[in-house]
C-alpha positions as CSV (number, residue, x, y, z in Angstrom):
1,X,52.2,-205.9,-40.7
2,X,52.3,-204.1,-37.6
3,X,56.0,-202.3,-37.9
4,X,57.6,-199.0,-38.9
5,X,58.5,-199.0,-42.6
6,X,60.4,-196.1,-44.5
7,X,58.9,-196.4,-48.4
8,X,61.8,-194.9,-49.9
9,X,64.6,-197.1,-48.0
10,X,62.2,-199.8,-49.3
11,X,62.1,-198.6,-52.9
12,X,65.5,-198.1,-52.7
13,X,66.3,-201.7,-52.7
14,X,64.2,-203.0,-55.8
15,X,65.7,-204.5,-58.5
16,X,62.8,-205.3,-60.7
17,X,61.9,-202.1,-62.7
18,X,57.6,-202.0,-62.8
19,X,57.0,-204.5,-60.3
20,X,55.3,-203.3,-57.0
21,X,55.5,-204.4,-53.7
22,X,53.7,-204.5,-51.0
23,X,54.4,-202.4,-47.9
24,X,50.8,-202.9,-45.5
25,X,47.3,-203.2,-45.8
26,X,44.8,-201.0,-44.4
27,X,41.1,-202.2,-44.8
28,X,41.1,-203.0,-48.6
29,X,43.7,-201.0,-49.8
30,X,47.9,-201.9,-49.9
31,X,50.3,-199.4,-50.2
32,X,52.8,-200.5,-52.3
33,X,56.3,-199.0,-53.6
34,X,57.7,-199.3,-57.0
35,X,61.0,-198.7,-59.2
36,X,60.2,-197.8,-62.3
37,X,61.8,-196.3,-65.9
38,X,60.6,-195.9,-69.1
39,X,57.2,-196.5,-70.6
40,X,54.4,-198.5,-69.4
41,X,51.6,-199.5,-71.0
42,X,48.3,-197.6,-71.7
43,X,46.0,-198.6,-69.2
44,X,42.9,-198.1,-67.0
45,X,41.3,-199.2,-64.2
46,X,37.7,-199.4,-64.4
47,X,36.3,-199.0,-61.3
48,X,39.3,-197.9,-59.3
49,X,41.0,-194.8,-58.6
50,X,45.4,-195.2,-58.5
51,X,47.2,-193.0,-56.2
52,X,50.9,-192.4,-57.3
53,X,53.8,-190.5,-54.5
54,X,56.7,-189.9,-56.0
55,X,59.6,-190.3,-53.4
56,X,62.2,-189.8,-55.8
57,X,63.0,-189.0,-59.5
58,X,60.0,-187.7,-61.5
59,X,57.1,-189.8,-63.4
60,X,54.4,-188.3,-65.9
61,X,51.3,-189.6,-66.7
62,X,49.9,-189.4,-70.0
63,X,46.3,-189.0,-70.8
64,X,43.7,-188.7,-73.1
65,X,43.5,-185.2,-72.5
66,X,46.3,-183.8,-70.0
67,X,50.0,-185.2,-69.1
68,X,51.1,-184.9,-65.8
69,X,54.5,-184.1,-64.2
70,X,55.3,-185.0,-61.1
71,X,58.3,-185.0,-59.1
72,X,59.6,-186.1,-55.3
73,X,57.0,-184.6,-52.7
74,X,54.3,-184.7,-55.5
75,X,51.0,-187.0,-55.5
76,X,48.0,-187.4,-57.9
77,X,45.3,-189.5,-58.6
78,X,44.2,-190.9,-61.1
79,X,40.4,-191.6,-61.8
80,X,39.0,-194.3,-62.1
81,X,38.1,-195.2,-65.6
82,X,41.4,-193.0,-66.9
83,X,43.2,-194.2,-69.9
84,X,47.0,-193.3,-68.4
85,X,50.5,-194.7,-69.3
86,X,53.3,-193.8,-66.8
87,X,56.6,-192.7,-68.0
88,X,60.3,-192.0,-66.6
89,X,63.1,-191.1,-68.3
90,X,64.7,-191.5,-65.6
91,X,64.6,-194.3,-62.7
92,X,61.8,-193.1,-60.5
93,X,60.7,-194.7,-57.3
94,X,57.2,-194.2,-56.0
95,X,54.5,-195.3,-53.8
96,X,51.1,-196.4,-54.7
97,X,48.1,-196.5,-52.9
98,X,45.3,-198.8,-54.2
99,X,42.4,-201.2,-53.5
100,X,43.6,-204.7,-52.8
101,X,41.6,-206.1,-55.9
102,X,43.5,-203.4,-58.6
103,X,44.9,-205.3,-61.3
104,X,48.5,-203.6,-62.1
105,X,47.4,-203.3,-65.8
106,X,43.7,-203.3,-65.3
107,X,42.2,-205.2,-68.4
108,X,44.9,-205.1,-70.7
109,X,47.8,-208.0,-70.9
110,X,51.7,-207.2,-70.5
């Protein structure tokens, strides 16, 4: 994709709650926006760091040791290997940054 996108007008016009999609590609990596609400599942991914953006609303990440708050404007990573479960109370739309091969749960089925 060689255009001009605007992630939050994209986000903006999801439907599916937890379901990213792709905006570009750059090397190995897609950037990808999401609505989401509620709880996902626990998670990692094992040899992959997840970038979350938050362009609107406000996520937390919960993990084994520390929970998160983020809101719009805010970024974080998570390390790779992390245990972490996302959660709005709230619908929340954000942008991910991740390596092509990330599985969205990693290892675990949903």
């Amino acid at each position: 994709m060689n255009s001009v996108v605007n992630p939050l007008t994209k986000a903006q016009s999801l439907t599916e709650l937890w379901s990213p999609r792709v905006l570009g590609a750059m090397d190995n990596y897609f950037v990808k926006v999401a609505k989401v609400h509620g709880t996902f599942v626990w998670h990692d991914h094992a040899d992959e760091d997840e970038l979350f953006y938050i362009l609107e609303g406000c996520l937390v990440i919960e993990m084994e040791d520390q929970r998160v708050e983020l809101k719009a404007g805010d970024l974080y990573v998570v390390p790779k290997g992390v245990q972490h479960r996302p959660i709005a109370e709230q619908p929340c739309l954000l942008m991910l940054i991740e390596r092509q091969s990330t599985q969205h749960t990693g290892t675990v089925e949903s």
